[in-house]
N, C-alpha and C positions, 0 to 999 in steps of 0.2 A: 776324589776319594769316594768308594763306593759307600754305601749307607748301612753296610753288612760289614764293614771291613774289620779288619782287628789291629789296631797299629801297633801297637804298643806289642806286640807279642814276640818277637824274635830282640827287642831294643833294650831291655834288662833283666837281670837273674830278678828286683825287684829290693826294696829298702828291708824286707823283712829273711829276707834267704837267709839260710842257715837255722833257722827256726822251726823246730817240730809243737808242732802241735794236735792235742787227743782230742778230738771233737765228738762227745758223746749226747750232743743235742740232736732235736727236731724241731720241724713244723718251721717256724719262721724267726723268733729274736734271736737265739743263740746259731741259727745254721744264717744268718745277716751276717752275725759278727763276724762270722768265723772266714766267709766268704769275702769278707773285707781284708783280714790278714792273711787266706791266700792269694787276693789277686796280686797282695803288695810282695808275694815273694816265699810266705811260709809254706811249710809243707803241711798242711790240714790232713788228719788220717780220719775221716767220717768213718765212725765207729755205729751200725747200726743195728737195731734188735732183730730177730728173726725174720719178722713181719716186715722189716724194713721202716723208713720214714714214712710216714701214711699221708705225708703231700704230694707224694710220687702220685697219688691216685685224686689228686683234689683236682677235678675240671667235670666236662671239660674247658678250654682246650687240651689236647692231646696232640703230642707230636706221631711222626708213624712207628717208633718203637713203643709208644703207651703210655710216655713221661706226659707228666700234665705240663703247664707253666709254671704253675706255681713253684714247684720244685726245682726247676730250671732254671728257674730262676735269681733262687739265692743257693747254689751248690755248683756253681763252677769251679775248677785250680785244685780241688779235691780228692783223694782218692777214698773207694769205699769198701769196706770189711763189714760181712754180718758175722755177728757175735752174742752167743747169749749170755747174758750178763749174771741170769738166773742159776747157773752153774756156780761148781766149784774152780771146775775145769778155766770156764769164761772169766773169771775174775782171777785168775793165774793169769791170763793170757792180758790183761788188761794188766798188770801189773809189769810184764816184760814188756810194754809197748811204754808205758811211764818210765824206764829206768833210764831213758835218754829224752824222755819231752822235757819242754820247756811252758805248756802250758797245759792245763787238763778245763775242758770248761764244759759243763753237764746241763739241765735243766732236768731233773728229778726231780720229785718232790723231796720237801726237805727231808732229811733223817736217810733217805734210801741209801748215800753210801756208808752211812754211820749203821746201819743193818745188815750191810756185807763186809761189816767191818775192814769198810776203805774211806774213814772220816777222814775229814783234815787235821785236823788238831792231834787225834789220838796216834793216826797212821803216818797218812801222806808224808806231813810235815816233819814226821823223824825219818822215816824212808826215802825219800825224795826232797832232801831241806831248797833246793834251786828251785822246785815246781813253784810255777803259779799256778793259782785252782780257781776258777770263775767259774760262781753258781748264782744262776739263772733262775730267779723263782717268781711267782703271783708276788706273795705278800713278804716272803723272807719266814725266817725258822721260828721267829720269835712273836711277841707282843697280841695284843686281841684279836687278828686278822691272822696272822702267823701259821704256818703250816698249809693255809687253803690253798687249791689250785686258781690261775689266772689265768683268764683270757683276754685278748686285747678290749674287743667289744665290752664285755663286761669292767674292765679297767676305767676303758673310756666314760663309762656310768658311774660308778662309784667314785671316780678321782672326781666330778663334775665336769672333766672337756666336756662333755658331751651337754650341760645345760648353758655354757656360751656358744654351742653350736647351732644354727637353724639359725630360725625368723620366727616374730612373734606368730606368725601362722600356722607353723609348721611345728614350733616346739622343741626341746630339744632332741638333736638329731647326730647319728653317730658319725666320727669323720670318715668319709669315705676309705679313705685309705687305712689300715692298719698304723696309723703313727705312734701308738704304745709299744706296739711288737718293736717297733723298725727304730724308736729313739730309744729302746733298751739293747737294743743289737748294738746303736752305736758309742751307748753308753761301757757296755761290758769292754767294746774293743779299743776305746777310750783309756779304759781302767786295767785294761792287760797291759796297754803301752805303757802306759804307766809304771803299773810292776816293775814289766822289765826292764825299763830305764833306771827305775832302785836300784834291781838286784844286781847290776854294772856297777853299781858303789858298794851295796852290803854282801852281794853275794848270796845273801837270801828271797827265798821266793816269799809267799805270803798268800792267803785266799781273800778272795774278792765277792763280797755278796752284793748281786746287783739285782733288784726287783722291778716288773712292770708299776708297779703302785709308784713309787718313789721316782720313777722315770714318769710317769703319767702328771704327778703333782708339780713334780719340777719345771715341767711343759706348760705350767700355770700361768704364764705371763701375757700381757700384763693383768688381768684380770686378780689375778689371786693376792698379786701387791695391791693393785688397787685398796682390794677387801681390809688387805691386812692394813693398809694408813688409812680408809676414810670409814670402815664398818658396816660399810654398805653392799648386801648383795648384791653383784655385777648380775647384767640382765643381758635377753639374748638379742643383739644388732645385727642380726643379718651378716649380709657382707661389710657392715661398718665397722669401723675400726673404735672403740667404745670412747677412745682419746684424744685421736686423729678427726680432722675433717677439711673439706672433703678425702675421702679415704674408702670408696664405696664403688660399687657394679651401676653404672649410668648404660642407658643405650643410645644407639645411633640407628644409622640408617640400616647396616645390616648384620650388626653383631654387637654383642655387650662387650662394655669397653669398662677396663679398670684402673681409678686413678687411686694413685696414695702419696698426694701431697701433704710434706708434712712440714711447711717452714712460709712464711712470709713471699719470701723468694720466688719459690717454686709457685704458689697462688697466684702470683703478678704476672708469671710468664703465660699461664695458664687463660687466665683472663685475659690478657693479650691476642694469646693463637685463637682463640673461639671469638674475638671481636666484643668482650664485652669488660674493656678495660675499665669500667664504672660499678664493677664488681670488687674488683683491687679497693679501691674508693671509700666504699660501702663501710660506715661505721660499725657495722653486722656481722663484718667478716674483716676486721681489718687484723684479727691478730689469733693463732688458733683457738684460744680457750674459745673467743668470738663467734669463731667461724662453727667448732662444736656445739655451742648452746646453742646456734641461729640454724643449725644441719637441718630443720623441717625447710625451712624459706632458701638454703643455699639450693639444696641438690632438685628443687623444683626449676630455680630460675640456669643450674648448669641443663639439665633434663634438657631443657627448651632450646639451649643454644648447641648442646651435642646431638643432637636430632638430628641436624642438619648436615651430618658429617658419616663419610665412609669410614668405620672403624679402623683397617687396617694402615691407611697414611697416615690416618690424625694421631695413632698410635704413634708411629716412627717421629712422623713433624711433632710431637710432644716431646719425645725423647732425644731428638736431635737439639734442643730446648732447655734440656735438661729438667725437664717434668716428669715424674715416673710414671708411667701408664703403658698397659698392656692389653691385647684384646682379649677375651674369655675363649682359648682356646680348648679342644676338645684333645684327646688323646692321639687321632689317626690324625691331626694337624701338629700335635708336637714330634710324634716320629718323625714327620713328613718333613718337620721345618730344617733350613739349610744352617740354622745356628745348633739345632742337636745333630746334624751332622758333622758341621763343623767344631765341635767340641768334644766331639766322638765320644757321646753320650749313646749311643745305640750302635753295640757290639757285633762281630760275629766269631767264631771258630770254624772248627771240623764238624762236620756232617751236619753243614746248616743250622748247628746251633745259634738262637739270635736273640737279643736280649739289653738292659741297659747298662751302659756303658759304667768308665769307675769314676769316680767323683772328685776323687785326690787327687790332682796332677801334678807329680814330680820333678823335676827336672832331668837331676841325672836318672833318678833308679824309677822309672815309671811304673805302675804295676798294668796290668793287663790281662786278659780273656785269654790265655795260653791254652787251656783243655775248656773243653763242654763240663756240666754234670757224669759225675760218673755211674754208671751200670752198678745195681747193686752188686753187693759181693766180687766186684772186679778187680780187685785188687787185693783181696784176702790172699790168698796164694803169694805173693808177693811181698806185703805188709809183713805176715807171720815170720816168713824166710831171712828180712831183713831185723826180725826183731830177734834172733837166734834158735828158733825153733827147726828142728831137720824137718827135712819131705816126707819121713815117714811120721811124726809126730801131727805134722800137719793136716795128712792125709787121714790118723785118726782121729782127729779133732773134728774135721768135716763131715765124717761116718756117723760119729758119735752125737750129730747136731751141732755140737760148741761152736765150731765156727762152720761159716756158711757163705757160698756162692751163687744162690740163690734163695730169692725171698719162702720163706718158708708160707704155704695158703692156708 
C-alpha cells in the first residue's frame, strides 16, 4: 500500500451518513470536530463568512492552488458556501439550511446568535425542537471569564498546562501542538454523539456548551488531582513523569530513547535487557513510590548502561519484552515509519491531497478521506438549490453579496 493511499474511501457510505450537519465554525477546534463527523459519514455544509476561513491563508506551506496546510488539514468530506451571516437576507438562508439539519455547531462569540435573533433557547429550540446546537467558546456565556475570547496558546497559560510543561531550565513552555484547540474538537464531537444518541430515545435535540477552558482543565491529569489530594503545587519534570519512574528521555548511542515503566514487572525486565539485573535488587528501586523518590541515583546509573545501546533495537528488543519504550522520533520519521503506514494514518485523495489519516477504525462502516478540502464557495450553488431556493433566487443572492462563490478581498 502506497503511503498516499486512501483505503477506506470507496469501502463505506460511513457510521454517520444520513446526518446533516451546519458547520458554521473556523480556524481549528470546531472545523476538527466537524471534520471528524464527516470523515465517519455526515454530510458537513461549511458555512463560511465572506472573507472566508482565515486558515485557508495560515503558512506557509501552501499547496499550488494557495491553500495553506493548516486548512487542509482539518476540512476534508466537507462542502463549502460563503454566506454573509451580517444580512437579513444571510440569516433567512441559514435558517432554510437548519430546517433539515441534525446539528448546527458555531464558535461565535457568545451572545452573537442571541443578537440575530437565532438564540437557542428563545428560537432554535421552538423552530427546530430535533436540532442539536454545539457552541464552541473561550470561557462559555457566563461566570468571571465568561464572554472572553479564547485562544489555544493563551488557554494553555491560564488553565496551567503550560506550567507542568518544560524543564526547570526552560520554564514553563507551551505544548507544541495546539492540544486545547484539538481536545475541544474532540470533546464537542463527543458531546454531539452523544446528543444524538438521546434524541433516538426523546426525540429532542438540546444545545451543547463546550469551552477551550474546561477542556484545557480537564486535561489536568495527573497533575491537577495530584493538587487536589496532597495541596501541593505540582512542579515542572521535564520529560518525567511526576509519579512514574523510570518514565523519562534517557540517551544512547545515537538517538534519545523513551521509557515509561510503570510496574515492578516491567523494571525487572528492563534491568535484565540492559545487563544490570542488580538494579531489580536495589532496595532503592525495589518498588515505584521507591524507584520515584531514588529518580536522581536511578536515571544516572540507567544513563550509563543505555549509552551503550543503538536506540532503535533496544527500543523493539524492549518491547518485544514487553517494556514500553520508544525512540524520540521526529515528524519526517513518523510519516516515513511503516507502522503509520500501516495503519493508514497518513492519507491521500484527489488532486494530491495529503494528510493524516482517521483515528477511529470501524469495522463495518469505516470512515475515510473521500474528498479534499473544499474550494471556497464551491458548493454554494448547489447547497442553496438543495435547500429549496430557485436559480433565480440564488443568482440574486450572489449579486446581492449574501451568498457567495468566491472569497470576498
Amino acid at each position: 500500500m502506497s503511503p498516499d493511499s486512501s483505503p477506506f474511501s470507496t469501502m463505506s457510505a460511513g457510521a454517520l451518513a444520513g446526518y446533516k450537519v451546519v458547520d458554521l465554525t473556523r480556524v481549528l477546534g470546531g472545523p476538527y470536530c466537524t471534520m471528524i463527523l464527516a470523515d465517519h459519514g455526515a454530510e458537513v455544509i461549511k458555512v463560511e463568512p465572506p472573507q472566508g476561513d482565515e486558515t485557508r491563508d495560515w503558512g506557509p506551506p501552501f499547496n499550488d492552488k494557495g491553500e495553506s496546510a493548516y486548512y487542509q488539514g482539518v476540512n476534508r468530506n466537507k462542502r463549502s458556501i460563503g454566506l454573509d451571516l451580517s444580512s437579513e437576507a444571510g440569516k433567512a438562508v441559514l435558517g432554510k439550511l437548519l430546517e433539515d439539519a441534525d446539528v448546527l455547531i458555531e464558535n461565535f462569540k457568545p451572545g452573537t446568535l442571541e443578537k440575530w435573533g437565532l438564540g437557542y433557547k428563545d428560537v432554535l429550540a421552538e423552530r427546530y425542537p430535533r436540532l442539536v446546537h454545539c457552541r464552541v467558546t473561550g470561557f462559555g456565556a457566563d461566570g468571571p471569564l465568561g464572554g472572553f475570547p479564547g485562544y489555544d496558546a493563551v488557554i494553555q497559560a491560564m488553565s496551567g498546562m503550560m506550567s507542568v510543561n518544560g524543564s526547570p531550565e526552560s520554564g514553563p513552555v507551551r505544548v507544541g501542538t495546539p492540544m486545547v484547540d484539538m481536545g475541544t474538537g474532540l470533546n464537542a464531537a463527543i458531546a454531539i454523539l452523544m446528543a444524538l444518541l438521546e434524541r433516538g430515545k426523546s426525540g429532542k435535540g438540546q444545545f451543547l456548551d463546550i469551552t477551550l477552558y474546561d477542556s484545557a482543565v480537564a486535561l489536568l491529569h495527573p497533575q491537577g488531582n495530584n493538587y487536589l489530594m496532597s495541596g501541593k503545587p505540582p512542579v515542572i519534570t521535564g520529560n518525567a513523569h511526576p509519579n512514574v519512574y523510570p518514565y523519562d528521555v534517557f540517551p544512547t548511542k545515537d538517538k534519545d530513547l523513551f521509557l515509561a515503566v510503570g510496574n515492578n514487572g516491567q523494571f525487572k525486565r528492563l534491568a535484565d535487557a540492559v545487563e544490570a539485573p542488580e538494579l531489580a535488587v536495589d532496595p532503592r528501586f525495589k518498588d515505584n513510590a521507591d524507584r520515584s523518590s531514588n529518580r536522581g541515583a536511578l536515571k544516572a546509573l540507567l544513563a550509563e548502561k543505555l549509552a551503550q545501546y543503538e536506540c532503535e533495537p533496544l527500543a523493539l528488543g524492549l518491547l518485544q519484552k514487553g517494556v514500553p519504550a520508544g525512540p524520540v522520533n521526529t515528524i519526517p520519521d513518523v510519516m516515513e515509519h511503516p507502522h503509520t503506514i500501516f495503519r493508514q494514518m497518513r492519507v491521500g485523495a484527489e488532486n494530491g491531497y495529503g494528510a493524516l489519516g482517521v483515528q477511529a477504525k470501524l469495522s463495518r462502516t469505516p470512515g475515510g478521506a473521500r474528498s479534499g478540502p473544499p474550494k471556497f464557495g464551491s458548493a454554494t450553488r448547489a447547497v442553496l438549490s438543495e435547500a429549496g431556493i430557485s436559480a433565480d433566487e440564488i443568482e440574486t443572492l450572489i449579486n446581492d453579496g449574501v451568498a457567495l462563490v468566491d472569497r470576498r478581498k
